[in-house]
Every structure is written in C-alpha cells, then in structure tokens.
C-alpha positions in Angstrom: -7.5 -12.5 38.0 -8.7 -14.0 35.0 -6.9 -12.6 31.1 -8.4 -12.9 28.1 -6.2 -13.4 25.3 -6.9 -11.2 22.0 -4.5 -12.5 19.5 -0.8 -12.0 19.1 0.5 -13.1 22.6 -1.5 -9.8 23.8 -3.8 -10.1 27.1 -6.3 -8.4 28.7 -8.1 -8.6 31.8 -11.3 -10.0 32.1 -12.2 -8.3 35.3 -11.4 -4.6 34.0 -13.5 -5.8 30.6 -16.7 -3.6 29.9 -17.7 -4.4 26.4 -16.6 -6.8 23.4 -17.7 -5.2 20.3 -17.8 -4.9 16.1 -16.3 -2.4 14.5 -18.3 -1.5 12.3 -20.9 1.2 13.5 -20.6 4.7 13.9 -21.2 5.6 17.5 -18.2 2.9 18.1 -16.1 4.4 15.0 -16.3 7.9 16.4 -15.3 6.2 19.7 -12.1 4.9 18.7 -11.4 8.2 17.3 -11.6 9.6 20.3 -9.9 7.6 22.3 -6.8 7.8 19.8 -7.0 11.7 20.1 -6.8 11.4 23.7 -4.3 8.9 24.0 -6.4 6.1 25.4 -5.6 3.8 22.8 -4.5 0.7 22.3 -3.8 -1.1 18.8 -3.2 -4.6 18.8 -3.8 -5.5 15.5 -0.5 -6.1 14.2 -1.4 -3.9 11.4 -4.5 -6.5 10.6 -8.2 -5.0 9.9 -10.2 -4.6 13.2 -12.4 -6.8 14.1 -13.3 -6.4 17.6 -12.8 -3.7 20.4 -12.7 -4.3 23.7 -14.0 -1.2 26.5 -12.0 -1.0 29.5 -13.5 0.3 32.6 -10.3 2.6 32.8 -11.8 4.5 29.3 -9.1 2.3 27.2 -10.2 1.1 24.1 -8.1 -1.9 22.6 -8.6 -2.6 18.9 -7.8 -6.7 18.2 -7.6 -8.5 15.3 -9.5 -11.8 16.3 -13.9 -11.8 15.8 -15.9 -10.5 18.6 -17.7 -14.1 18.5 -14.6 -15.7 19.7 -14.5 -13.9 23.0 -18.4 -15.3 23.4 -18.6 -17.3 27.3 -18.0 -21.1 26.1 -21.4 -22.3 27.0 -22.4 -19.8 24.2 -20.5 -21.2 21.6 -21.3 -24.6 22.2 -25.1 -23.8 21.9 -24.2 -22.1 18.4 -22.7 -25.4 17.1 
C-alpha cells in the first residue's frame, strides 16, 4: 500500500485515490459542499486556503493545503523542469 502525503503529517492512500484536483471551479466547489453537508469531509488544511482536493473512491473528499502539481507522478515533474 502506497500513501501519499498531503501536507501536515496527513496521509492518504494512493490506491483508494480517484482524482487530484484545483479548487477553483464550480462543479468541484458545489462538490465540497456537498460532501460537507453529508459528512464526507475531510479538512486538512490547518486552517490554510485550499489548494487541492483529492476524490476518494469511498465518496471522501479531502481538502489539502499543498498545490495539485505537487502530487504530479515524478517523471512528470521532471519533464516540466
């Protein structure tokens, strides 16, 4: 099992990972809303400004502090650079 770390000592798992995303768009904004109505989230912020959500396969969304790019597969960033 492999975990992805997204910031603050916090950890997810990359195997029940759907989707890394921005916050910024509406579909995804409405999402969160949701998910907070129905209890399926998960703030780990540390009271920072979002910057990237992460979709659990178990309908958990996780709000994280740390860019979307930094969760990019290494070979990615390295072609960025």
């Amino acid at each position: 099992m492999k975990l992805i770390n997204i910031g603050f000592g916090n950890l997810v798992s990359a195997d029940r990972l759907v989707a890394v995303v921005g916050p910024d768009s509406a579909p995804i904004k409405r999402m969160v809303q949701e998910s907070r109505e129905r209890g399926m989230l998960i703030d780990a912020t540390y009271g920072r400004k979002t910057a990237s959500i992460f979709i659990m396969d178990s309908d958990h969304v996780v709000l994280s502090a740390l860019p979307p790019e930094r969760f990019a597969p290494k070979e990615e960033r390295e072609n960025e650079e």
